[in-house]
DRENNUGU-459019 format. One line per field, with one value per residue: residue number from 1; residue in one letter; y negated, x negated, z of N, C-alpha, C in turn. Coordinates in nm, 2 decimals, m for minus. Last residue first. Layout:
// residues N
n	NUM ...
res	A ...
n.y	Y ...
n.x	X ...
n.z	Z ...
ca.y	Y ...
ca.x	X ...
ca.z	Z ...
c.y	Y ...
c.x	X ...
c.z	Z ...
//
This chain:
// residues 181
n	181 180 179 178 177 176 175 174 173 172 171 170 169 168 167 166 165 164 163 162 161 160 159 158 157 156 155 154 153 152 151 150 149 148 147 146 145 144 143 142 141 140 139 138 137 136 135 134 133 132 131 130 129 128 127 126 125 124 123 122 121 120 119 118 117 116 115 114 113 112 111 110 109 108 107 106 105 104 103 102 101 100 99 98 97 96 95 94 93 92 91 90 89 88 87 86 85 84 83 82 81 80 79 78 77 76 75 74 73 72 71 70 69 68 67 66 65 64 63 62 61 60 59 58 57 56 55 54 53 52 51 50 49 48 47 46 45 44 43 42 41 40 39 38 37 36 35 34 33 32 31 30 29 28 27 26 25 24 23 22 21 20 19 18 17 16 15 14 13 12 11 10 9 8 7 6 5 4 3 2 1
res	X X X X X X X X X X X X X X X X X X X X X X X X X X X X X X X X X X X X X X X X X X X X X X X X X X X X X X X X X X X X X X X X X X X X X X X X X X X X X X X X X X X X X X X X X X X X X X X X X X X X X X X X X X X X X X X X X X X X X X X X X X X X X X X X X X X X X X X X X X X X X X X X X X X X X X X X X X X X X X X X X X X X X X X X X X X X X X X X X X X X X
n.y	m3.37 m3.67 m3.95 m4.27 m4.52 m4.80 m5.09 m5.35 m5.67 m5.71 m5.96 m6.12 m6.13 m6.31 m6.58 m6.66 m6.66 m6.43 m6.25 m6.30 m6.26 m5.99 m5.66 m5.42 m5.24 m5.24 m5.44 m5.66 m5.59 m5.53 m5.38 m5.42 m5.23 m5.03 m4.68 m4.48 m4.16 m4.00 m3.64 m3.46 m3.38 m3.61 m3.83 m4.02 m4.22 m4.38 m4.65 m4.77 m4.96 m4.90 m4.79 m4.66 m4.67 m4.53 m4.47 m4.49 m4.38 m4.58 m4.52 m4.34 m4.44 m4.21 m4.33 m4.36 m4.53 m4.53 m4.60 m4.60 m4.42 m4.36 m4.06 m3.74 m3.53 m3.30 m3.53 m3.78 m3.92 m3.87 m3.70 m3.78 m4.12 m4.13 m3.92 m3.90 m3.86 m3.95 m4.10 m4.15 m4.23 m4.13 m4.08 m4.26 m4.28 m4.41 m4.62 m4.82 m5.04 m5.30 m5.22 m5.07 m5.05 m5.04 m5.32 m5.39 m5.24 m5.36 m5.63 m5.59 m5.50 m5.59 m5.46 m5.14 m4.85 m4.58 m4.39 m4.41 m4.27 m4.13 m4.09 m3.86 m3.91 m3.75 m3.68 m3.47 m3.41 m3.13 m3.06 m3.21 m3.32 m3.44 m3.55 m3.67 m3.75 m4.01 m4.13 m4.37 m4.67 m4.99 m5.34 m5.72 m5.96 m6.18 m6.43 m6.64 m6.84 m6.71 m6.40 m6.03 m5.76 m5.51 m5.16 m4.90 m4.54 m4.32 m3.91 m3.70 m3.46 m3.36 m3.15 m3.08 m2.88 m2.69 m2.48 m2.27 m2.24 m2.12 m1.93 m1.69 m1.71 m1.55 m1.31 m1.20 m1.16 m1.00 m0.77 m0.68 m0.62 m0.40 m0.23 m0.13 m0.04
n.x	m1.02 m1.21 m1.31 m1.50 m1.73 m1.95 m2.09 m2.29 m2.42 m2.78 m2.97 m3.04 m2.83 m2.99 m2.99 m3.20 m3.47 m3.58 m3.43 m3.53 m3.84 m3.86 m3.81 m3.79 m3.88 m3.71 m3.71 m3.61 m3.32 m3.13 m2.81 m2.49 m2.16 m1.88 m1.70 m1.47 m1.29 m1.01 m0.89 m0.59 m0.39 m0.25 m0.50 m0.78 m0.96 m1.25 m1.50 m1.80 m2.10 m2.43 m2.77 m3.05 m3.44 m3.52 m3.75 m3.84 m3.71 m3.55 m3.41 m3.26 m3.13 m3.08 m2.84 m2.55 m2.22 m2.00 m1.59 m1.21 m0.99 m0.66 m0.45 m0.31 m0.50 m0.75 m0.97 m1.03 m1.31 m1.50 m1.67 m1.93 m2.04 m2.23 m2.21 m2.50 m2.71 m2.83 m2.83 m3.00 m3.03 m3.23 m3.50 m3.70 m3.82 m3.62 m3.54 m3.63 m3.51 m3.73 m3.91 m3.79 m3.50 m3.19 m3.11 m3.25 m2.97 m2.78 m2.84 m2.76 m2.48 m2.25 m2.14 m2.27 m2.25 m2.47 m2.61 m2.86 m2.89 m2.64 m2.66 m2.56 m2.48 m2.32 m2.29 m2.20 m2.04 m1.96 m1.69 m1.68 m1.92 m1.87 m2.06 m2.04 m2.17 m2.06 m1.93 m1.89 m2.04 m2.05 m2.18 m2.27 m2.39 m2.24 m2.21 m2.47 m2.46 m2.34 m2.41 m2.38 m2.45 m2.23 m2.20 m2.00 m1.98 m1.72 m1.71 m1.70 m1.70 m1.73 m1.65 m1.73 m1.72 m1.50 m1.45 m1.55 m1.39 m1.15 m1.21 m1.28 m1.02 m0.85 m1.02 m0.98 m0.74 m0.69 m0.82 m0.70 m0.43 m0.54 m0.62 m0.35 m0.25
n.z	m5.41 m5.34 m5.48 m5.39 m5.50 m5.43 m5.51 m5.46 m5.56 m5.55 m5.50 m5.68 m6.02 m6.29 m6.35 m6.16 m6.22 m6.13 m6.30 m6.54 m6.51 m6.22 m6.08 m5.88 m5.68 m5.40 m5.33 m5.52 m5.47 m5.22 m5.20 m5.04 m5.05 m4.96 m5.01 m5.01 m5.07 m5.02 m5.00 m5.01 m4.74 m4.77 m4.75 m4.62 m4.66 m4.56 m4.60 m4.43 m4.40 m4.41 m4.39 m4.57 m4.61 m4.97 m5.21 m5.50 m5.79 m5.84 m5.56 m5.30 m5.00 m4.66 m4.41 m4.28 m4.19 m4.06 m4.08 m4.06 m4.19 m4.23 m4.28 m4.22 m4.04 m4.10 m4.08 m3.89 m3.78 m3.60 m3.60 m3.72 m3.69 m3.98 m4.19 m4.39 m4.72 m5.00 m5.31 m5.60 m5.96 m6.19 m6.37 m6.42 m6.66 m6.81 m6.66 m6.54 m6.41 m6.52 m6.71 m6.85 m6.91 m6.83 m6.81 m7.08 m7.19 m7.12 m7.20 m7.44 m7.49 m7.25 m7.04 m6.93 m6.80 m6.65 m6.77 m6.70 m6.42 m6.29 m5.95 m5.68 m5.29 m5.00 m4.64 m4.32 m4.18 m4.12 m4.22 m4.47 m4.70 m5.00 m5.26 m5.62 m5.94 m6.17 m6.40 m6.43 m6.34 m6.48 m6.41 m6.51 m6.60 m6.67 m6.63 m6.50 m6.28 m6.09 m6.11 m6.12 m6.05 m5.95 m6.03 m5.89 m5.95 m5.91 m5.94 m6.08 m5.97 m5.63 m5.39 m5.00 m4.74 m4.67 m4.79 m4.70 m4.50 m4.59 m4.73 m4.55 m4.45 m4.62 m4.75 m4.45 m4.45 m4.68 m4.58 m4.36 m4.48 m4.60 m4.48 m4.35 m4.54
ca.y	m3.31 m3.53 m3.87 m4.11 m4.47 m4.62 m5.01 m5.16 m5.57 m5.69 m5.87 m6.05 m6.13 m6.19 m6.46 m6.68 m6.80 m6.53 m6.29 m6.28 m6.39 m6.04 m5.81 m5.49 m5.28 m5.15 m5.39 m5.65 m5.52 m5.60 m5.36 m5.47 m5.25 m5.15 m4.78 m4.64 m4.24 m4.07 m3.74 m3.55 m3.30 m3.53 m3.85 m3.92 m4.23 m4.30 m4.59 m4.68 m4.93 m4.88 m4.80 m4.74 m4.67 m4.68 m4.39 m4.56 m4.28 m4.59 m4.62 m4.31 m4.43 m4.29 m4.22 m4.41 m4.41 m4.63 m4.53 m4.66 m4.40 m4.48 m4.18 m3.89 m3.60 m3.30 m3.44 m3.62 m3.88 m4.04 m3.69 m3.74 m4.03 m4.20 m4.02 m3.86 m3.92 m3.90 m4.12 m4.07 m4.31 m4.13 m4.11 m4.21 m4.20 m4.25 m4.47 m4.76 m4.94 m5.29 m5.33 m5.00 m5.05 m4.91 m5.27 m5.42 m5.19 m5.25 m5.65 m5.60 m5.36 m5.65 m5.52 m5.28 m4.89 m4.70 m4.37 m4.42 m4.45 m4.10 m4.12 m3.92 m3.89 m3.73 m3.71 m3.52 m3.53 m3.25 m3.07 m3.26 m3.20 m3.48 m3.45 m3.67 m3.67 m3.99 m3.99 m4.33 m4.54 m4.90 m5.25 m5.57 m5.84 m6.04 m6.33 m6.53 m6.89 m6.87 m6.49 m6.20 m5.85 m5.61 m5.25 m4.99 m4.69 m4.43 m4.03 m3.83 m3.55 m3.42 m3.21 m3.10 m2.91 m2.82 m2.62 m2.33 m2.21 m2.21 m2.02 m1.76 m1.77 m1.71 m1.44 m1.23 m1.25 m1.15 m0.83 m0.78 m0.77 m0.51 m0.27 m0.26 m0.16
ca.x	m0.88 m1.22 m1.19 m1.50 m1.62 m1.93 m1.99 m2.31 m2.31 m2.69 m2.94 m3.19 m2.88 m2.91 m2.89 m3.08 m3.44 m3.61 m3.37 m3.37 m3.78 m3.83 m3.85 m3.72 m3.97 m3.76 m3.74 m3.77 m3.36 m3.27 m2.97 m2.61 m2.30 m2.02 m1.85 m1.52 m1.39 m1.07 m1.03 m0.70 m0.50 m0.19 m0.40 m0.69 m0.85 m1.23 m1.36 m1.69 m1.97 m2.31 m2.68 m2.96 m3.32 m3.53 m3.65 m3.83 m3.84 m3.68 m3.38 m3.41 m3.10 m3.15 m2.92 m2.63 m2.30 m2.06 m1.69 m1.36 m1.09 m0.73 m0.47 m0.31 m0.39 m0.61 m0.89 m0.93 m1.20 m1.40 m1.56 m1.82 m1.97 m2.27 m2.15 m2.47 m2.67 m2.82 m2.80 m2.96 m2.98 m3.11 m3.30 m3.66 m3.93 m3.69 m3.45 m3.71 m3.49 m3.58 m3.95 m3.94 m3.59 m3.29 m3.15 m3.30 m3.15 m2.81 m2.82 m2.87 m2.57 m2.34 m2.06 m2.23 m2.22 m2.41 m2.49 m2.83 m2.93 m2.75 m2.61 m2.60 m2.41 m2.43 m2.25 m2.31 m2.03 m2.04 m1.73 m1.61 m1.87 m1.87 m2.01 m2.08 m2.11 m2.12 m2.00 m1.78 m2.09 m2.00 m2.21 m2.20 m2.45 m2.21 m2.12 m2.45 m2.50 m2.30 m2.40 m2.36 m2.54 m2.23 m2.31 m2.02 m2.07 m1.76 m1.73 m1.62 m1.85 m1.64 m1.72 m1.59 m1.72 m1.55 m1.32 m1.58 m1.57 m1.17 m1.15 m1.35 m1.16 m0.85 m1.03 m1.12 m0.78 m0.62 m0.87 m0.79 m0.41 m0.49 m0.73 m0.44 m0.19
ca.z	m5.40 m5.34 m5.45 m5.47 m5.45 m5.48 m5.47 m5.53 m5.49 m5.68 m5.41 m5.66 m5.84 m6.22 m6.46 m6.13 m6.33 m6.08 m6.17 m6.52 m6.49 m6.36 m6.07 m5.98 m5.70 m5.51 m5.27 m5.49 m5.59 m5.25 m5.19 m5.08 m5.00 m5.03 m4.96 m5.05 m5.00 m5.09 m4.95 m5.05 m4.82 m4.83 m4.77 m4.62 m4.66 m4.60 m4.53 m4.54 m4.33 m4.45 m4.33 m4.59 m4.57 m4.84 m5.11 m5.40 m5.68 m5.97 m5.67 m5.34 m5.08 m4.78 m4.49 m4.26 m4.31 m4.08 m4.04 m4.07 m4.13 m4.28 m4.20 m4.32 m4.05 m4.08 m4.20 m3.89 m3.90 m3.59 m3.52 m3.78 m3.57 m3.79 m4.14 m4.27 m4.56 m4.90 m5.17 m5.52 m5.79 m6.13 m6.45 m6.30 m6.57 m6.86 m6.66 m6.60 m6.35 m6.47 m6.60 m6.81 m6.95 m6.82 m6.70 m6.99 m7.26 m7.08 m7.05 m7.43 m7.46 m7.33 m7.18 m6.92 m6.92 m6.60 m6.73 m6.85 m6.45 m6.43 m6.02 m5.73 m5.43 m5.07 m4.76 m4.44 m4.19 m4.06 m4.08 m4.36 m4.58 m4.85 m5.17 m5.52 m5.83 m6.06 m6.41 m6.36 m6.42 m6.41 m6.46 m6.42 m6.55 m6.74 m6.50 m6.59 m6.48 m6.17 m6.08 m6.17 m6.04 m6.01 m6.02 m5.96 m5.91 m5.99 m5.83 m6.11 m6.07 m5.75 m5.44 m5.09 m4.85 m4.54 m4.82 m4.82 m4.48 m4.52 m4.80 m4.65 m4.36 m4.57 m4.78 m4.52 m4.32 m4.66 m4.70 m4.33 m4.37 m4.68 m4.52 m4.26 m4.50
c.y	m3.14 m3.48 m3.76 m4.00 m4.32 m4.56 m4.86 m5.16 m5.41 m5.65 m5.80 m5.95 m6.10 m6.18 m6.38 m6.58 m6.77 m6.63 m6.36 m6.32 m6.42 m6.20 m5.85 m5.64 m5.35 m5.14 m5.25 m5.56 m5.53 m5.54 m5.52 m5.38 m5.31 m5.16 m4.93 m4.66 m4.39 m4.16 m3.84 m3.64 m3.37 m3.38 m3.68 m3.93 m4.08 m4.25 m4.47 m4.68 m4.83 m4.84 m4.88 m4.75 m4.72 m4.63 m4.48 m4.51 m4.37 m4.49 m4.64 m4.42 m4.47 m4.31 m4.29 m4.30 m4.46 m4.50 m4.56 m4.60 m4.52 m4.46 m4.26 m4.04 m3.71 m3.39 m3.41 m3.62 m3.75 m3.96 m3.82 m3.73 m3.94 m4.07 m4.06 m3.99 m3.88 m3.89 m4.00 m4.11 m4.18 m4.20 m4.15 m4.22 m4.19 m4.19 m4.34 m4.59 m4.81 m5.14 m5.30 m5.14 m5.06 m4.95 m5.10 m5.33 m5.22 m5.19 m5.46 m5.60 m5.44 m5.54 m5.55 m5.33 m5.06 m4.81 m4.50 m4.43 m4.49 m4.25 m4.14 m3.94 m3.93 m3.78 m3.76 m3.55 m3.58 m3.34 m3.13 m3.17 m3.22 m3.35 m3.49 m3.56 m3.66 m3.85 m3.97 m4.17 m4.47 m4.80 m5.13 m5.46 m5.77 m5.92 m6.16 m6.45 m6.79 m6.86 m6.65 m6.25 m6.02 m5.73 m5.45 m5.11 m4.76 m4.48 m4.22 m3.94 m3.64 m3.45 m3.29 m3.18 m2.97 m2.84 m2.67 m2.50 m2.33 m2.24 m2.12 m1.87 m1.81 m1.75 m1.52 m1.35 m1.27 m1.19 m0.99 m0.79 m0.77 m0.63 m0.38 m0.28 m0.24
c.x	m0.91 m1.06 m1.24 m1.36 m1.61 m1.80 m1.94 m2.15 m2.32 m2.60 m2.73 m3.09 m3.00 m2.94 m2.83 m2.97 m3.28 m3.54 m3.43 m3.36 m3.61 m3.77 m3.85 m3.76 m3.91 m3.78 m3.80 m3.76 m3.56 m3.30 m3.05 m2.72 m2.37 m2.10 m1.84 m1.62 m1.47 m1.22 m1.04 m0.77 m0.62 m0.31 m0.29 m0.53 m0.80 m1.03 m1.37 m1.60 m1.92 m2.19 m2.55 m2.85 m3.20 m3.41 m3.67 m3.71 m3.86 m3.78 m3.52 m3.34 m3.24 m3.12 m3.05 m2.72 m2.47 m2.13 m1.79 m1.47 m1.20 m0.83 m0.58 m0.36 m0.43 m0.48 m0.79 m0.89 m1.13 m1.30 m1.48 m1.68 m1.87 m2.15 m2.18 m2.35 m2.61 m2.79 m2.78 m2.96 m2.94 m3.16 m3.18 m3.49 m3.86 m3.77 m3.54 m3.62 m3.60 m3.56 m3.84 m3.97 m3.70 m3.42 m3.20 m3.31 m3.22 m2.95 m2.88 m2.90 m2.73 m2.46 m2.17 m2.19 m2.21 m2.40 m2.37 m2.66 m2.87 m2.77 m2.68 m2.58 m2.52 m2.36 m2.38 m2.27 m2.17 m2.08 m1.90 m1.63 m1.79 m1.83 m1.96 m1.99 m2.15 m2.09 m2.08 m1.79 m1.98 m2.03 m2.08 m2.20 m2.37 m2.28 m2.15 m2.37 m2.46 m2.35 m2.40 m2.35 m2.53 m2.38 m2.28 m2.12 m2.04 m1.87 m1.76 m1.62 m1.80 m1.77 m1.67 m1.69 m1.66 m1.61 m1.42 m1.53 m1.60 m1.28 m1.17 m1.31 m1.25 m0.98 m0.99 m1.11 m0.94 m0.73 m0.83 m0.86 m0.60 m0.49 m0.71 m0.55 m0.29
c.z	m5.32 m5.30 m5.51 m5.46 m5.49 m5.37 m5.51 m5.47 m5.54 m5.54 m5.44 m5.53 m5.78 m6.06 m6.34 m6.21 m6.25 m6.09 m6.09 m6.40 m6.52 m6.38 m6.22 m5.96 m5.87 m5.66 m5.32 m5.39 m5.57 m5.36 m5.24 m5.12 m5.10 m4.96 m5.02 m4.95 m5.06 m4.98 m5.05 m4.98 m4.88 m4.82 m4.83 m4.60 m4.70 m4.60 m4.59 m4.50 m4.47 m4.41 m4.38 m4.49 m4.59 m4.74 m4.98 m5.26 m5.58 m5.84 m5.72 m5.53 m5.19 m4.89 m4.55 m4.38 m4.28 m4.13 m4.06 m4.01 m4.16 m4.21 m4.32 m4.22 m4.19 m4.09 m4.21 m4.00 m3.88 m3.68 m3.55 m3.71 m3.69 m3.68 m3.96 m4.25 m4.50 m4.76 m5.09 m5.36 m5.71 m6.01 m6.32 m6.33 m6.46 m6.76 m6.71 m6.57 m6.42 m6.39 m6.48 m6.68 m6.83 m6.87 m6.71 m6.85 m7.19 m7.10 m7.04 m7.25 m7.48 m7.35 m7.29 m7.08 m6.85 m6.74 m6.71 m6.89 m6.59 m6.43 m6.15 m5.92 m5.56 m5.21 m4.88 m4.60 m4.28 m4.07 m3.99 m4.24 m4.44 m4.77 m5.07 m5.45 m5.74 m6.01 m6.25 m6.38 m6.34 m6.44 m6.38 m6.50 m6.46 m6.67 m6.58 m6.53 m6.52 m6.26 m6.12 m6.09 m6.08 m5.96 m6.05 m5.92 m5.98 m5.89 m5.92 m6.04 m6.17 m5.86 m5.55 m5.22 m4.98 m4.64 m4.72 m4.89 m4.62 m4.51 m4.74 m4.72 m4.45 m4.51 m4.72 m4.61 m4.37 m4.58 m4.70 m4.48 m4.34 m4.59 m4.61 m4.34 m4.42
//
């Protein structure tokens, strides 16, 4: 009997250890770059995965550049092509980071959490800083998480007469969301 109560008391702990962690590879980005002349440059990739460790507050997500579907599949050939994101030599978006004050969010209860994310975020091997408000919404157990956010596409190193001429933003909206069960 007692090699039984600490077999239990082994796995709960273990279970718990493991649950601060949380992951998914359903996470969505979404890319919108329209503007007045051209509303089509958006984009969604709803293969993302990402992490969040709720005891310390490090979050993490990344995403298949080839992955992100727009309406127009010449818009798409562009944005993987060799001037644009150049998918073959750098398939992915990868964010790394840290929530500013983990302590702001209680897992344990249902609530609505604002919070501010900071990290890097590495686009065609360019690794920049990034800082970012989020929410996060617990609800039941479940973690949902929303970001926006800007980049500068000349920052890493996206240039072209699309976005000189206006088609496309030079400072696209990103939005990444996620639900961890």
């Amino acid at each position: 009997m007692k090699k039984m109560i600490l077999f239990v008391a082994l796995v709960t702990v273990t279970g718990s250890i493991f649950a601060q962690k949380k992951t998914t590879t359903s996470a969505t980005v979404a890319f919108d770059a329209s503007t007045a002349i051209d509303a089509l440059p958006k984009a969604e990739n709803k293969t993302v995965v990402a992490a969040i460790d709720t005891k310390t507050g490090s979050v993490a997500f990344e995403a298949t550049v080839k992955n992100f579907a727009f309406s127009n599949p010449t818009i798409q050939d562009h944005f993987n092509g060799e001037k644009w994101l150049n998918s073959d030599n750098f398939p992915t978006f990868i964010f790394k980071g840290k929530i500013v004050d983990p302590s702001a969010v209680n897992y344990a209860k249902n609530g609505t959490y604002k919070v501010d994310v900071e990290g890097t975020l590495t686009v065609r091997g360019k690794e920049l800083p990034l800082t970012t408000p989020a929410t996060i919404v617990v609800k039941d157990g479940a973690i949902n998480t929303t970001s926006n956010f800007t980049i500068k596409l000349a920052d890493y190193g996206i240039t072209g007469a699309p976005i000189d001429g206006g088609k496309v933003a030079k400072e696209p909206k990103i939005t990444v969301s996620a639900d961890f069960k």
